[in-house]
N, C-alpha and C positions, 0 to 999 in steps of 0.2 A: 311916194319915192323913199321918203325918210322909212316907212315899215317894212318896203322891200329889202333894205339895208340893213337894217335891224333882223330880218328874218331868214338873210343867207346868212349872216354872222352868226345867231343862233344855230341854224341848221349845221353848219362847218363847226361851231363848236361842240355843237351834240355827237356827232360821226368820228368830229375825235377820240371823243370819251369814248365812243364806242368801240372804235377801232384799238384803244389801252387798253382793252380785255382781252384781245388776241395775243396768244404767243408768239411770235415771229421768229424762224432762226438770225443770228446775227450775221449778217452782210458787210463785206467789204468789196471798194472796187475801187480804183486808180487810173481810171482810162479804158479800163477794161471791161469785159465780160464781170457781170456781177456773180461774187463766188462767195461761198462762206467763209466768216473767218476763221482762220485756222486755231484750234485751241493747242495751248501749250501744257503740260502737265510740271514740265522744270518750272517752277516760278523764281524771278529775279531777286535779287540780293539788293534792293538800292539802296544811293548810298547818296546823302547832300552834299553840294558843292562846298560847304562849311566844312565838312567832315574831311571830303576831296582831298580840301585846300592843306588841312593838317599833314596827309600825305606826300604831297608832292615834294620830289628827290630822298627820299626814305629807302632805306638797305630793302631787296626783298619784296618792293611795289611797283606793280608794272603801270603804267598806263597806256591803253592802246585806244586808238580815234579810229573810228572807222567811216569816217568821212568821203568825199572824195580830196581828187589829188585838187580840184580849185579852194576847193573851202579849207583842207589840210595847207594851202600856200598863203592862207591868211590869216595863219595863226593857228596855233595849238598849246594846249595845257603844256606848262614847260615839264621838258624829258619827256613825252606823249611817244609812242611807235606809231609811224604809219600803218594802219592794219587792214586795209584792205586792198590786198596782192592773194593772187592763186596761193601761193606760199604760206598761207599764214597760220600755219603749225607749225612752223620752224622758227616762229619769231615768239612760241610760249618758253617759259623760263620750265626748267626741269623741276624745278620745286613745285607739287605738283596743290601745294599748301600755303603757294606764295599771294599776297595782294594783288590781284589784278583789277583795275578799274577800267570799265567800258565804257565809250559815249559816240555820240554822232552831233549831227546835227541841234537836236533840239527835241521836246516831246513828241513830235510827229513823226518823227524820223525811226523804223525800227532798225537801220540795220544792226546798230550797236546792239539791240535785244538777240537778234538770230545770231549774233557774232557769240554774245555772253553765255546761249545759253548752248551753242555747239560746244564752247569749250568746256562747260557743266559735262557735257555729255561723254568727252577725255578724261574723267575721272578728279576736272580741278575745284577746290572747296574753297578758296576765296576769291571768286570769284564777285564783283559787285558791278552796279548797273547805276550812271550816272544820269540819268532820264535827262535832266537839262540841256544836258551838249553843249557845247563848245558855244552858242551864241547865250546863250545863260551865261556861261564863264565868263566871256566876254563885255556881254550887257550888263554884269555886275563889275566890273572895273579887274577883275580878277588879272594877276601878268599872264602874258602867253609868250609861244616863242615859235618863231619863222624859220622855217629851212634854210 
């Protein structure tokens, strides 16, 4: 009994090893049909919630959440824009040179990436990318502020 035990555990740990010599392409999936991930060529600007924090209400610094509208009614980075509306090229500042800080949720969360790097793609150069999101900001005691 005891070597049968010992020797699929063996067995599964050899097949692993063996299986780490294979290349695989990278997969994501979310409920769905499993697709590749998509690779990005823009790469993010990030930036830490320490750094963040030195910004907030500064001439010239945007910060945009792109949350939803539940998690955006529980708080957000004070002075934050709502940023996820059909519209939301009308809510970039014309300085096209200006701070802008991105976030969402949390590390899992990408929209804030697809958000920061379409506006990369408008031609904007400070743009940065706050990987934590709002429940880092939060979960650090950091203030936020409510609609």
């Amino acid at each position: 009994m005891m070597n049968n035990v010992i020797r699929q555990s063996l067995i599964g740990g050899l097949m692993a090893l063996s299986l780490g010599g294979i290349s695989l392409p990278a997969i994501a999936g979310g409920g769905s049909d499993i697709s590749e991930a998509p690779y990005n060529e823009i790469q993010l600007n990030p930036i830490s919630m320490r750094e963040a924090e030195t910004l907030v209400g500064k001439q010239e610094v945007y910060f945009f959440d792109v949350n939803t509208l539940e998690i955006w009614a529980e708080g957000f980075v004070p002075g934050a824009v709502f940023f996820n509306v059909q519209n939301w090229r009308e809510l970039l500042p014309k300085n096209k040179d200006a701070v802008m800080v991105f976030y969402c949720a949390n590390r899992l969360c990408t929209a804030s990436n697809m958000a920061a790097r379409e506006t990369m793609k408008l031609g904007y150069t400070g743009v940065r990318h706050m990987a934590d999101g709002i429940f880092g900001w939060r979960m650090s005691g950091r203030a936020t502020e409510k609609p």
